[in-house]
C-alpha positions as CSV (number, residue, x, y, z in Angstrom):
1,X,-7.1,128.8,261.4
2,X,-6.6,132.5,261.8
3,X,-5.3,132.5,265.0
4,X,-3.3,129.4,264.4
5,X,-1.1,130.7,261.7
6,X,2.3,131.5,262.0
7,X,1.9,129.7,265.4
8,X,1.4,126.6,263.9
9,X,3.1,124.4,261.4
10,X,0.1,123.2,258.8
11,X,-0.4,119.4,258.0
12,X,-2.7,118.7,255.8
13,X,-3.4,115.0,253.9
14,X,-5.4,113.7,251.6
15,X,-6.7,110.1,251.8
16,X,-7.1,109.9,247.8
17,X,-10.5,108.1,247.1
18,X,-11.6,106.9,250.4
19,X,-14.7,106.1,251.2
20,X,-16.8,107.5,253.9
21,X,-18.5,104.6,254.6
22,X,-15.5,102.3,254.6
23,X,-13.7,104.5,256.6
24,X,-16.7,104.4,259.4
25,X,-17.4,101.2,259.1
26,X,-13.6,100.1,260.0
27,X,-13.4,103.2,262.8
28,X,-16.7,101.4,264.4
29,X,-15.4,97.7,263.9
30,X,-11.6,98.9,265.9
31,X,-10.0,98.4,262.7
32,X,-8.1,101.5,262.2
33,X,-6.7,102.6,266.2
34,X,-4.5,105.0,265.1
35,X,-7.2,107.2,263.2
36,X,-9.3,106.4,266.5
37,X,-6.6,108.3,269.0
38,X,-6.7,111.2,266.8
39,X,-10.2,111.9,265.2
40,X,-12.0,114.2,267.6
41,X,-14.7,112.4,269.3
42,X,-13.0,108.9,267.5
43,X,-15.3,109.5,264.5
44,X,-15.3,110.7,261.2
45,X,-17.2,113.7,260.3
46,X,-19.4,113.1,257.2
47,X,-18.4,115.4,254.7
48,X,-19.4,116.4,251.0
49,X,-16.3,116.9,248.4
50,X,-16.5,119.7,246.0
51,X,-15.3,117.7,243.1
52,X,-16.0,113.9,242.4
53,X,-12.3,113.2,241.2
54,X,-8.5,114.5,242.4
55,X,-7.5,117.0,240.0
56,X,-10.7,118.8,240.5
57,X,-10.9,118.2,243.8
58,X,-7.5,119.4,245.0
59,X,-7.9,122.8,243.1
60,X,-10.7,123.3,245.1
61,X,-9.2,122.4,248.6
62,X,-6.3,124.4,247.6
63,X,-8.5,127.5,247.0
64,X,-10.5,127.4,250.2
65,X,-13.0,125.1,249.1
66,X,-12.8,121.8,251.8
67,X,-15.0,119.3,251.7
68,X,-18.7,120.3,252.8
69,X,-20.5,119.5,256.6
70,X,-23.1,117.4,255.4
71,X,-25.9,118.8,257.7
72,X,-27.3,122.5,256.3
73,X,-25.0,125.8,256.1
74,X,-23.8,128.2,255.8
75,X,-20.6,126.5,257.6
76,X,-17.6,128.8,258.4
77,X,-14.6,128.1,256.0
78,X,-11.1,127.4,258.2
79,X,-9.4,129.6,255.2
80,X,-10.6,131.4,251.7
81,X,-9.2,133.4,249.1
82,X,-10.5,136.7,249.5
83,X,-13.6,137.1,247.3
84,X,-16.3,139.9,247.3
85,X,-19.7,138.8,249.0
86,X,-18.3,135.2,250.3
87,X,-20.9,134.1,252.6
88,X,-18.9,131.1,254.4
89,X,-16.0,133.7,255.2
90,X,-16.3,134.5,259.3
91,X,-13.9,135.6,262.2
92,X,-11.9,132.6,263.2
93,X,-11.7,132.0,258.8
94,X,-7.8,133.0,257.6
95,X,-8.4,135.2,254.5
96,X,-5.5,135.3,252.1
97,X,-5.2,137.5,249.0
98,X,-3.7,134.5,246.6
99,X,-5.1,132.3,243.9
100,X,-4.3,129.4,246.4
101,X,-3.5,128.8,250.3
102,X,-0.3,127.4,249.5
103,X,1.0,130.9,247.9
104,X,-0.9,132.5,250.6
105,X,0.8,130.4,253.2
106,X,4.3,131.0,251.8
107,X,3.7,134.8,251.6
108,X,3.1,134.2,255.8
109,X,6.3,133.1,255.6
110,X,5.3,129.4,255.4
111,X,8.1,126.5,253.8
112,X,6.1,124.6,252.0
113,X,6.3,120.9,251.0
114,X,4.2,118.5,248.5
115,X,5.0,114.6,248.6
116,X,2.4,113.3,245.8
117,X,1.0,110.3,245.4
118,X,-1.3,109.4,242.6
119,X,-0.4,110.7,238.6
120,X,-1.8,114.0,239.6
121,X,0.8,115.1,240.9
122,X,3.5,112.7,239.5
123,X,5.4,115.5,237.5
124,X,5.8,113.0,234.4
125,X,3.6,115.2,232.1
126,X,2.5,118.9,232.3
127,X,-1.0,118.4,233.8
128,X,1.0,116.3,236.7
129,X,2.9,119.4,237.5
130,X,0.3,122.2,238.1
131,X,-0.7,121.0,241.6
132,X,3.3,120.4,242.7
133,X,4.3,123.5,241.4
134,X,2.3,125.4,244.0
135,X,4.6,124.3,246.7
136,X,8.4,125.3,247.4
137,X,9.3,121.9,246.9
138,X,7.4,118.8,245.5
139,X,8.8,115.0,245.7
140,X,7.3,111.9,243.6
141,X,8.7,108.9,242.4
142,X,7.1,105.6,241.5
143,X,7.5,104.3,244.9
144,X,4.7,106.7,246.4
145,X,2.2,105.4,243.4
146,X,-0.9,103.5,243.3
147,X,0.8,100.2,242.4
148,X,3.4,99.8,245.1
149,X,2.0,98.3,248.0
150,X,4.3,100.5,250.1
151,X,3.2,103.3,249.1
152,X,3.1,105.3,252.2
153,X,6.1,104.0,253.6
154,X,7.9,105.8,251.0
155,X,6.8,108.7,251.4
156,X,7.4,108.8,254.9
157,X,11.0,107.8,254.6
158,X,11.0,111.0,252.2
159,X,9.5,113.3,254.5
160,X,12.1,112.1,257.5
161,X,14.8,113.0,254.9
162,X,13.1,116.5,253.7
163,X,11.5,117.9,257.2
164,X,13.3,120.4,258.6
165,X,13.8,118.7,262.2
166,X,13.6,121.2,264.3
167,X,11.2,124.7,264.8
168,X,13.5,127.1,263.8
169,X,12.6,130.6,262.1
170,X,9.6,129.0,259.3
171,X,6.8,127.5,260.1
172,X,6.3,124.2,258.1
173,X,3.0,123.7,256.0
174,X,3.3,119.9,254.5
175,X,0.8,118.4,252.1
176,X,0.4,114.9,251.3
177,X,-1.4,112.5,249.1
178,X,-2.0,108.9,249.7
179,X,-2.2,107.0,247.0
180,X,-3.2,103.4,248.6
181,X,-7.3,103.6,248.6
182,X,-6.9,104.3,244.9
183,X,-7.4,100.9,242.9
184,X,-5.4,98.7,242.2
185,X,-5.7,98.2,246.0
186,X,-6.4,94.6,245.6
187,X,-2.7,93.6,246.9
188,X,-3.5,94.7,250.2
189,X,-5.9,91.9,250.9
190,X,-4.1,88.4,250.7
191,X,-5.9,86.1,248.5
192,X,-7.9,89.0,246.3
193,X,-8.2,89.1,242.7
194,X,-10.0,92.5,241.9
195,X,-10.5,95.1,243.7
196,X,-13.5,95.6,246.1
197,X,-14.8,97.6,249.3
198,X,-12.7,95.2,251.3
199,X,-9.5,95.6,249.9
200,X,-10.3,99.2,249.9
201,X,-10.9,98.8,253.5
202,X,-7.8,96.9,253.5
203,X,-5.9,99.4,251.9
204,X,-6.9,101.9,254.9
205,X,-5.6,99.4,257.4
206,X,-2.0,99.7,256.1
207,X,-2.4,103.3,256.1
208,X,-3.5,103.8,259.7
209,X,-0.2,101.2,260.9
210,X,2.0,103.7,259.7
211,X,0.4,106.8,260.7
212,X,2.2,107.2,263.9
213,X,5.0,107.8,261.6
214,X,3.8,110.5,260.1
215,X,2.6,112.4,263.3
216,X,5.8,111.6,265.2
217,X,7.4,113.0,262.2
218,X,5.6,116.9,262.1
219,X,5.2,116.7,266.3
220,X,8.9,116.6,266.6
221,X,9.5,119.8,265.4
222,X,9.0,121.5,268.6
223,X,5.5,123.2,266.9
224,X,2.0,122.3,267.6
225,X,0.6,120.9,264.3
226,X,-2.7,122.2,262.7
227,X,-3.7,118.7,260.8
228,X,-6.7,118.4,258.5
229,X,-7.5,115.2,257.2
230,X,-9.8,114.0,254.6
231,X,-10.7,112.4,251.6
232,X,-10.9,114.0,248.1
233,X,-13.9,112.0,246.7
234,X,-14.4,108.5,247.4
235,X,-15.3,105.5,244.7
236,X,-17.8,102.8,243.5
237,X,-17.5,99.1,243.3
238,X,-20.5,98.3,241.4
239,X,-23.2,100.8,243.3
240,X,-25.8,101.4,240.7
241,X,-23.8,99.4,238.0
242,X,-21.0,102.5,238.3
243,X,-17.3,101.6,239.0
244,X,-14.7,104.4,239.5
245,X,-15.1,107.6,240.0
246,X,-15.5,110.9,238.6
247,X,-19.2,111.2,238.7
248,X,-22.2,112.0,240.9
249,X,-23.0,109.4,243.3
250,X,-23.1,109.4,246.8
251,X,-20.3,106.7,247.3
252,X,-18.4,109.6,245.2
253,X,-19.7,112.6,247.0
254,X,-19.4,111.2,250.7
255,X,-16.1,111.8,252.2
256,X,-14.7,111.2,256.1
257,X,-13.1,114.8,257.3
258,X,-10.9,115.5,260.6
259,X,-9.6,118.6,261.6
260,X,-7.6,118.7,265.2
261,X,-4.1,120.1,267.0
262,X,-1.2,117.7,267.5
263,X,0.5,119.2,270.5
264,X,4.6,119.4,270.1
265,X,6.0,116.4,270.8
266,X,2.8,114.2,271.7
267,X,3.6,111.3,269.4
């Protein structure tokens, strides 16, 4: 990441509450051949989340704190606030001196851009605007929520309108959250009446048909594209008598993580 920045415009996404085994699962099965031409190796790296729901978790994300290799550490962090005696801070790790790496980014003379997706960052209340109001512009409307089954088509259509289409003089880091994993996700999966792990799984289908969209979008601005892409905490259907989220279980705490360049103009 350190040599990267400035270089490189920064995507980063956020599958909100998908699972990791789901998410292997429909990788293995051929499911999801979008995510396959871009994951490096074509898998999913298994991967612990700091925090076991989205408000929690994105704070952490957003102040160096990524989602966990599963196998032992220390493991290198791509970018972290400084902090005295970090032990996960190395040479290729981007150190920035802000509460958050979206202020740090924009002080490295990053635009910056936030299309939300579940109430976190819906802006309707005052806890829904902490997380947007990092960024030098945030977009939400009901459209990009949990209960439209089109979720991520509209926010795509947004980020064609808000893009800046061309590499000019800033670098572009763009954040967003999908909101379709996140119950209700039973629409996704014809027949359904509650949700489950296979409209879950269903859910992640419609995602990865409109990826292309998204990485046609942020390669055709003439920069290669830094691109993480993970989940903030995953979610039970039943494990253990739990349902939901925001607690420790290892459906909770097991996410899929990617990290890998787009090239400029490869989709």
């Amino acid at each position: 990441m350190r040599s990267l920045l400035g270089s490189h415009d920064l995507l980063f996404v956020t599958l909100d509450t998908l699972r990791y085994d789901v998410a292997a699962d429909l990788l293995a099965r051929g499911r999801t051949p979008n995510l396959a031409r871009v994951l490096p190796g074509g898998v999913w790296e298994r991967r612990h989340t700091p925090a076991s729901f989205t408000y929690a978790a994105h704070h952490a994300f957003f102040g160096g704190f990524l989602p966990t290799p599963a196998a032992p550490g220390p493991h290198e962090r791509p970018f972290a606030a400084h902090f005295p005696g970090s032990t996960t801070v190395g040479a290729d790790t981007w150190v920035f001196d802000a509460p958050d790496m979206v202020t740090g980014l924009r002080a490295e003379g990053y635009h910056t851009i936030c299309l939300g997706g579940v109430g976190f960052f819906a802006m309707t209340s005052a806890q829904g605007k902490v997380l947007p109001g990092l960024f030098d512009e945030a977009h939400w409307e009901e459209a990009f929520g949990v209960t439209d089954p089109a979720c991520f088509e509209a926010q795509l259509e947004r980020l064609a309108r808000v893009l800046p289409p061309a590499a000019g003089a800033l670098p572009v880091f763009t954040f967003v959250n999908v909101a379709a994993m996140h119950q209700p996700n039973r629409h996704y999966l014809p027949g359904a009446v509650r949700d489950c792990l296979a409209s879950h799984g269903a859910a992640l289908e419609y995602v990865d048909r409109h990826l292309p969209t998204l990485l046609h979008l942020v390669a055709s601005r003439g920069r290669p594209c830094r691109v993480i892409l993970c989940s903030d905490h995953g979610t039970a259907y039943g494990e253990d008598g739990h349902t939901g989220h925001r607690f420790a279980h290892d459906v909770v705490w097991t996410v899929p993580y990617a990290e890998f360049t787009l090239e400029a103009g490869a989709w």
